[in-house]
Every structure is written in C-alpha cells, then in structure tokens.
C-alpha angles and dihedrals in degrees: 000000000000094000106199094158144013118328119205122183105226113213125174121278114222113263090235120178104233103179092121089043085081086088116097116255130209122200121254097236140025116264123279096234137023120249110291133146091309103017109085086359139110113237106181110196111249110205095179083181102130125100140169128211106265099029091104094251120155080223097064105188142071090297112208086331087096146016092235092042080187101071113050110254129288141158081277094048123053152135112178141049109234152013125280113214100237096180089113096054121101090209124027132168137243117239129192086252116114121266114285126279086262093045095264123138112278091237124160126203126254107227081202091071106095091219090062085060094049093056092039090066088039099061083045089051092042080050096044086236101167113203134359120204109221106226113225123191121190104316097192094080130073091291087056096091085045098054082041088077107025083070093055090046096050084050096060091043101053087045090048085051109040091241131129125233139173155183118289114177112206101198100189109147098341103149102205099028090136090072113014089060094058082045089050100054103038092047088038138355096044082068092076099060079083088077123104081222105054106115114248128197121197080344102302126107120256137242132170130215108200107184127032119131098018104144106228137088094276099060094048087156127127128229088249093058097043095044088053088049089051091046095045099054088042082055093058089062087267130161102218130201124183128215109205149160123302090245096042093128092056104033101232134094111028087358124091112216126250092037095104090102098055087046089054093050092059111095081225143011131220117185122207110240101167118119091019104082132032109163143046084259090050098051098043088055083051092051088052098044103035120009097057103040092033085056098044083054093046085049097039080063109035094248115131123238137238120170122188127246123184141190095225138230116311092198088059098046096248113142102069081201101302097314093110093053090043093055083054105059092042089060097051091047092053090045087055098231124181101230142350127228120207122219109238128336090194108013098133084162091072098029086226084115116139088193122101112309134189108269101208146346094291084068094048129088103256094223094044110089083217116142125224125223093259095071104125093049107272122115117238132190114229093241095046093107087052088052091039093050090046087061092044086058093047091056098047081051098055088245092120126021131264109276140164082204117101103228098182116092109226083224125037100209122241142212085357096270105151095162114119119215124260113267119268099263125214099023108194143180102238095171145345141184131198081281115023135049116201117212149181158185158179118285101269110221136228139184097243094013150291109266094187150298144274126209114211126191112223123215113170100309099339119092118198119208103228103173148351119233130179086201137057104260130060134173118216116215139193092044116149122258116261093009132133120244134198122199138182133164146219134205119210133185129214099267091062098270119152128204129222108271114270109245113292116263118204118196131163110219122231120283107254135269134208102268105042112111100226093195096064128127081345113130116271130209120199142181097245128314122208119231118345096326092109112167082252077085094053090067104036101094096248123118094194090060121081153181124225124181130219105298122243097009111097140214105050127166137208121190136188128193119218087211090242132022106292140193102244119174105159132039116199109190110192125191110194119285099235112122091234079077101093117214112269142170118218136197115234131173109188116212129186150187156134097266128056090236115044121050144166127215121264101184126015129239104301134161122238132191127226099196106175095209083069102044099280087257138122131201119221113203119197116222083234142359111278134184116234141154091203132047109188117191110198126200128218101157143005115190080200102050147001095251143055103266121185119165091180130021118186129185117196135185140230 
C-alpha cells in the first residue's frame, strides 16, 4: 500500500538449529570470476534520493525526507527513522522539528548538493568502501530530471574520491519497464561507463537489475520479460548482476516459481535480506538456510555471488552495537562469498543507514521520538558502521583473519581521557501516571565534561536502557498501569566514559483509566511485515504510521504486550486517516492471554469497517472486562487490500 521503497515479503526463516555451522566452510568451487570492481569487493547501495525545497532541485520538494514532500519535516510529517549527523555538510536546511538535544537547529542535508556527495564518497574513501550501486528508480516520471543528475554528481564524486560506482535499476512498479529501461540506459545511463570510475567486472561494465521475481504486486513481471531484459543488457557487453528475492534458488516465499532461469542468467546474484533477519539468531538461521546453499548453486553455474549484509534498523533496536552486522560479515566471509552489498549506505528510511548518525540524544531532535546509535547503552561514534563496514571489507579481502570476534571498537578514544564522570546524585520520582514515571537528578561532573545521560531500567541484574537526556530530568513513557518500576542513571562524556550508576529508584505506576491506551509505546510480535511497516508502527502513537503484514498470504497476526495482566474491556484499531485510503472492511478474531504463547479468543471472527470519512477507525468491544498480558489481532480478509493493516492499535481498560 502506498510502496515508496523496497518491499520485501517476509516470510519465516527456518528455526534451524546452527551450533555445528561454527565450522568453517569452503566453498565447493573456485569463484566464477577474478577480483574486479564487485568480486572480492564491498559495494554499499547509494540512494542519494533525499532533497530539501531551495536546494535547486527539479524535484522541488522534501524528497523522501518527508510523506507530504511539499511541507518541511516535522513529527507529523515524516519519512524516515532516524536522524542523519550533518556536521560535515556546507549547506544544510532548516525543518519544522524542535531544536536538537544540545540546542542546535533541527537541519537535514540535500543529496542534490554536490558537496553532500562529495562527503558522502569521502567518508566511503576514508572507510576503503569500494564500490556504491546508485539506485534508479523509473526515471521517466516527475523525479526523472532529479536522478538525471544525481547520476552525474555521484560520478564526480566517485572520480574526486578514487571510488567505483554503478547502475542499479530498481524496477518496483514501473509499468514499461520492458522497454523504457533499454531506452534509459542507451539515451542516458550508458553515457557514464566512460568514466574512469565506472566499476568494471572481468572487464565489462556493470548494471545492476533489483527487482525481478519478487512475488508481490509491484514485480508483476514474467520470466519471459525479465529474461529478455537480462539478455539484452548482456548483449550490450554488460556485466549483470540481479538482485533478487531471499528464496530465489527455491522459488517460494518472496520468490515467484518458474524464475530460476532468469536468476541463472544473471553473472551474479544478490539476494534482499532487509526486513528478514534482525538479530545474531536470525542471521545464523539465514546462513544456514540461505548463504551456504544459495553459494554452492551460484558455484554449481558459474554465476558470482553478493550477499547482502546490513546494519539494521536503529528504530527497532537491531545493531547490538554492531554485533548483528558483525555476525553478518563473518558468515559471508566463511561461506566464501564473491562480494558483499550493504544495505544502504544512506537509507534513513529504514534506519538500516551505515553513514554518519546521530550518537546520542543531544544530536536528536527533542520532539522526535528518534532514537540515537547509542540506544543499548553503548556509545557509538557517528561514523562506527563506516568503520565497521571498512573491516568487514578487510576481512572479505584476507587482510585480517577470519573471526566471530568484532574488532572494531563502537568509540576510537580521543585526547587520551579515560576518566569516567562522577555518578548523577539524588536521584528522585518526581511524578508519575498509570504509564509513565518522571524522574530526576544532580548535575553529575567530569574532568573534560558530561555529554549526557542515560536512564536504565533495572530488573534483577539487567539493566534496560529506556531514554537519553542532555539535562538532568527525563520522563519514561509506555510503562504498564499498577506496575513497579526500578530506575537508575549514568552519566557519559564525549570520549565513551561511563559513570557508576546514581542510587535505584522503585516506583509503582498509577492503576489505569479509561482512557489510557494501554498499548502504547508497549513491544509488538507479529506474523511477517512487508517493507519497513514492521507492528512496532502499530504502537507509536502515530496514525500516519502503519503495519502490514505479508500480502496475499492470510492469516496473519499482530500482537502487542501490556507489560503485566491487565483489565482490557475495549480495542480501537485505527488505519491512517489520509483519503487515499480507500474505505475497507476487515476480518479480525482477538485472543488473548498471560503468556506470550498460549491464548483464548476474546471476540469471534467479525468484520469491521475503516471508512475515512469517519476517521478510518473501529471500535472492538469485548462481551466483559478480561484480564490479559497479550491482545492478538488476527487477520483472515481485507476488501482493501490483500493483508492485515493497523496504523494504531489501542488497548483500553474497564
């Protein structure tokens, strides 16, 4: 509904158990090509699709900063996760977000300044980052002029800066593709291979198809159209590479059947793994599934290899730090695999960006809700997945040894100060509702000076990083109603150093009223999602904000905990309130229990109607008031839309 980026079909990754995959594994043949510009080398994917009004753009507008590229960003208005470090930027632009965490102007970056750019490929020369795949979209619409020059742009740039970049044809919903493509690159794109810096592979240019066999509304391609599109660019003396589904080799999932022809007619493959895996677990079931089957095919028929590896999402909590994308990279190595893809190098969207990121909260919009890199409770420098993603790169390269061990440090000490600051004194409750506590402390000191605090929850001997403050006061929100609470606080400086915990605060939130959502802000589970509308959407507090599950594949389930059992009486399910959201009637059944895995229902199957000229909300009424940790809404049918869709789910008591 509404694609504006990448869709992936999620579909569910063998629990597999990997504990004898720590071995090892060679592949079983020798590569299909020698190194080039993709083969042994990192190519990270450059969207350089955002924009900003009075840049010079032909777009004119908020470009992918925002839903309405027409009104400057805002809480109400946006289109990506989290916040980008512009620090490095000669000319930046002001949006309608309050000021920074540290007092400083809320300003985004235009990609279509060429000095962006510029910075963009340094950071990727300062990280040896090989090579980066411009993604273009279907150029013959209103953003065609833009991509136009974004392509010259990256060009310069990639010549200023010694890197490689290429084509990368991104073919979502682009009707006459089968033709306009062929058009595009002969009239326009084909221009660049003049380059020196047009990357190059066993002496043939390189493109790039993202896109064909995805089984979902917006790859409505067959295999005879795609494979003509494959033939005809290898006819032109190209180097092809395909992006294609997670479950390309087998033909389910994500995968339409009968495509396995046009995959193996691609020189290499590069399967989409956003949106499949988000944790070490996760991507260990995925290197056992997928990486090493899908490379003994690829070297069974002479095609290369290029998994993707990707930071994850900041919003979701994904990076551990860099000990997810690590994991990642140490699998791809051990599989011997002939390149790796990053994604993305600047996918804010997402969140799953490796570019310069705000560290912590002081380089945050304060009205946001975005989280900063540092949000388990690990300092990271803004520039740590660049450094992270240049090791990676050394040890796909053989210039450092194979090892499950992150040797990258998330923060590269300076000046020498290794003195942490004094602990927050007099730590105190100075409010608190049925879902939030308000707390607050003394000025912690430092010998060079406090750059901010973090607030843990402590339960037994974990301790839960819950916010980032500059100042010496916080309110914690999305707490359940009539639940205890312990609370504790750090102090860091700007070199990494923590201070002792402040003294433990213990307070038992109020009991809750009628109209206190008790869902929101709590954690959500789900059956699959497509693209980035994961159930943590359907909590946030933001209409415009929304889960979909996988399409055409009911019944799918979301499912939110109230942190404790709970007295719930009424259910309101919002979509978001825009027109384009056609009226629709969908079938729910709502389950419900004190553990996560066992449930009864609460309301039969029932159909309700969305109508946006009445807010695009229904109201579920329970028979009686139950108490219950976990509310599950599953999904049988949608007359919108072939997938469950909620962009608020609320939860209320008696």
């Amino acid at each position: 509904m509404g694609v504006t980026r990448r869709v992936f079909l999620r579909a569910a990754i063998a629990a597999t158990a990997v504990g004898a995959s720590e071995t090892v594994l060679s592949p079983t043949a020798s590569a299909a090509s020698s190194p080039g510009d993709v083969v042994g080398k990192i190519t990270v994917g450059y969207q350089g699709w955002f924009a900003c009004i009075g840049d010079g753009a032909p777009i004119n507008g908020w470009w992918h900063w925002t839903q309405n590229w027409s009104q400057p960003p805002s809480p109400t208005n946006t289109g990506i996760s989290c916040w980008p470090d512009v620090r490095e930027f000669t000319n930046t632009y002001q949006t309608s977000y309050a000021a920074l965490g540290n007092g400083q102007p809320a300003k985004l970056f235009s990609s279509y300044d060429q000095q962006t750019v510029n910075t963009h490929f340094l950071w990727m020369q300062q990280n040896n980052i090989d090579t980066a795949a411009l993604q273009r979209f279907n150029p013959t619409g209103g953003e065609g002029p833009t991509r136009d020059a974004m392509a010259t742009k990256v060009r310069s740039a990639a010549e200023s800066y010694g890197r490689k970049f290429y084509i990368m044809y991104d073919v979502s919903n682009w009707t006459n593709m089968q033709s306009e493509i062929k058009t595009d690159w002969t009239n326009k794109m084909s221009a660049h291979t003049a380059s020196s810096a047009y990357a190059k592979q066993n002496g043939k240019p390189v493109v790039c198809i993202w896109g064909f066999g995805f089984n979902d509304p917006n790859h409505p391609f067959t295999p005879d159209a795609c494979l003509d599109v494959v033939n005809w660019f290898k006819g032109q003396g190209c180097y092809v590479i395909g992006g294609v589904p997670r479950e390309w080799r087998t033909g389910t999932g994500g995968s339409q059947p009968g495509f396995l022809g046009v995959y193996h007619a691609f020189n290499m493959i590069s399967p989409w793994m956003v949106g499949a895996i988000g944790n070490v677990t996760e991507a260990d079931n995925a290197y056992s599934t997928y990486t090493v089957p899908d490379q003994a095919d690829c070297n069974a028929n002479g095609i290369d290899f290029q998994p993707c590896v990707l930071p994850g999402d900041v919003s979701g909590r994904q990076r551990a730090h860099g000990d997810f994308m690590w994991r990642q990279f140490y699998n791809m190595v051990r599989a011997g695999v002939q390149g790796i893809y990053i994604s993305m190098f600047d996918e804010y969207n997402e969140g799953n960006q490796i570019a310069k990121t705000a560290e912590t909260q002081a380089w945050v919009p304060t009205n946001s809700g975005f989280l900063a890199l540092d949000e388990d409770g690990t300092a990271c420098s803004s520039d740590y997945y660049l450094r992270l993603t240049g090791d990676g790169g050394r040890m796909l390269k053989g210039q450092l040894a194979l090892t499950a061990t992150r040797p990258t440090q998330p923060v590269v000490p300076t000046g020498g100060d290794t003195t942490p600051p004094a602990a927050p004194g007099a730590l105190t409750v100075s409010g608190h509702t049925s879902d939030s506590v308000s707390l607050a402390w003394n000025t912690s000191t430092d010998n060079v000076g406090v750059t901010g605090y973090r607030i843990l929850q402590v339960s037994g001997s974990t301790s839960t990083q819950v916010g980032t403050t500059g100042s010496t006061s916080f309110t914690v929100t999305g707490l359940g109603a009539s639940t205890a609470y312990t609370f504790d606080v750090i102090a860091y400086d700007g070199a990494g150093n923590v201070s002792q915990p402040s003294n433990q605060v213990t307070v038992t939130t109020d009991p809750p009223s009628s109209t206190t959502n008790l869902a929101l802000h709590r954690p959500t589970s789900e059956s699959s999602h497509t693209q980035v509308y994961g159930s943590g959407n359907a909590t946030d507090g933001d209409t415009n904000t929304y889960w979909e599950s996988a399409n055409n594949a009911f019944p799918q389930w979301i499912q939110v905990d109230l942190g404790a059992a709970t007295a719930v009486k009424r259910i309101v399910l919002h979509l978001p309130p825009a027109t384009a959201w056609a009226t629709r009637t969908q079938t729910i059944t709502v389950q419900g229990g004190t553990d996560a895995g066992t449930s009864t229902q609460l309301l039969a199957p029932a159909g309700y109607t969305f109508d946006p000229a009445t807010g695009n909300a229904a109201t579920l009424t329970l028979p009686s008031t139950v108490t219950t940790r976990y509310v599950r809404l599953t999904f049988t049918a949608n007359t919108g839309w072939p997938a469950g869709q909620v962009s608020e789910f609320q939860v209320f008591g008696a």
